[in-house]
C-alpha positions in Angstrom: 14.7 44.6 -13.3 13.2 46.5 -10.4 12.5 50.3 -8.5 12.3 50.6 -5.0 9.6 52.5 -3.7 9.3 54.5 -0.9 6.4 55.0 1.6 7.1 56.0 5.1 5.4 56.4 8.4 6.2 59.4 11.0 4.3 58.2 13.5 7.1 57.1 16.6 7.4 53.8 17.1 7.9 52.9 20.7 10.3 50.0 22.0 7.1 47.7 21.8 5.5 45.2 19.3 4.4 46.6 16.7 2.0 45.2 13.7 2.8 46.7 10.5 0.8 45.7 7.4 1.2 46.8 3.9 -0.7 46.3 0.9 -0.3 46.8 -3.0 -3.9 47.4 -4.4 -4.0 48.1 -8.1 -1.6 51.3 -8.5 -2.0 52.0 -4.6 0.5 51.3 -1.7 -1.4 51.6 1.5 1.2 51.5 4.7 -0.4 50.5 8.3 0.9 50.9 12.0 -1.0 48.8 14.8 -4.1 49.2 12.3 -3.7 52.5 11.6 -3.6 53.6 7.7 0.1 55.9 7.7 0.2 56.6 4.3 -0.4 55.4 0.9 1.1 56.3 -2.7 0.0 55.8 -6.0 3.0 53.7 -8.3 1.9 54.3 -12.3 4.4 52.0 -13.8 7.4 50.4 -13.4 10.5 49.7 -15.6 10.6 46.4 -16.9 13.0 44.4 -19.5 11.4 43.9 -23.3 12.0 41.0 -25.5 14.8 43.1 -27.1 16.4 44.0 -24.0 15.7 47.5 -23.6 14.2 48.9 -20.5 10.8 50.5 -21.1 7.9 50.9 -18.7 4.9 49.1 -18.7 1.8 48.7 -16.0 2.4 47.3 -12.4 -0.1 44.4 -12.4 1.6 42.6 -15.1 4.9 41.6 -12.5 5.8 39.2 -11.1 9.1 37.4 -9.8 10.7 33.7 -8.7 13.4 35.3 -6.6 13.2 35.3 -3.1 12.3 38.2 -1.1 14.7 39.6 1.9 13.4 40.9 5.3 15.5 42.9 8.0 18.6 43.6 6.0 19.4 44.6 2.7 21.6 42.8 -0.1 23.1 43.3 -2.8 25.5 41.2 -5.1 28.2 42.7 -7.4 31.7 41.5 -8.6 30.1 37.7 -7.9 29.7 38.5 -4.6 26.7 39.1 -1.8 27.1 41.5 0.4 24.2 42.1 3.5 23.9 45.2 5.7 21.9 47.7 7.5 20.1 44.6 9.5 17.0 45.6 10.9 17.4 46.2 15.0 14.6 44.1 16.5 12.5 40.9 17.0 10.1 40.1 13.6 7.9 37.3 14.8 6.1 36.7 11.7 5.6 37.5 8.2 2.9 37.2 5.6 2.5 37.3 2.3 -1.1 36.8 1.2 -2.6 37.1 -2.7 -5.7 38.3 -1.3 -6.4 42.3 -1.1 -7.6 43.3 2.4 -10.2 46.4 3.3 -9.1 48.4 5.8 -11.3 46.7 8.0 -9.6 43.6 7.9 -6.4 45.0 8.6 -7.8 46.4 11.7 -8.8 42.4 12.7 -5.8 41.5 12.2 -3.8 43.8 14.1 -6.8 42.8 17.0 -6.3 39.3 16.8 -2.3 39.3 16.9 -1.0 37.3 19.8 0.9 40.5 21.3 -2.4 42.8 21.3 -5.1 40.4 22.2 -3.7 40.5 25.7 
């Protein structure tokens, strides 16, 4: 079982690279733009499937997940079929996924030492 969450920017993203960074910190999703914190929003907890079968909720840091995760499109599978759409209009030259929980400071190096803005 899952819930999407969602946190936006509105800052305009020009026809440029871009570094966007996110992070899950505790109960706190922090979204980033070339370094920049957009916005952040606090998730209190999350449905999850008991022992019995029954949906109840229960706290955020106790998930966790073998599936694979999907970027630039969205999927979904019903009827024993996949279906993919609303693909993502762009170049992504990388992604990563990282246990660690970064300061905003860090962030900020990163976005710095990406290939596109260290020129």
């Amino acid at each position: 079982m899952f819930k999407w969450t969602t946190i936006e920017s509105y800052s305009i993203v020009e026809e440029e690279w871009s570094h966007v960074a996110a992070k899950l910190d505790g109960q706190t999703i922090s979204l980033y733009l070339n370094g920049n914190l957009e916005a952040t929003k606090q998730i209190e907890k999350i449905p999850i499937l008991n022992s019995y079968g029954y949906v109840e909720f229960g706290p955020i840091d106790g998930i966790s997940s073998d599936s694979a995760i999907f970027f630039g499109a969205q999927q979904t599978s019903r009827n024993d079929g996949v279906s993919t759409y609303g693909f993502f209009s762009g170049q992504i030259d990388e992604i990563v996924i990282n246990n660690h929980s970064f300061t905003d400071n860090e962030i900020v190096e990163l976005c710095k030492e990406s290939f596109y803005f260290s020129v």
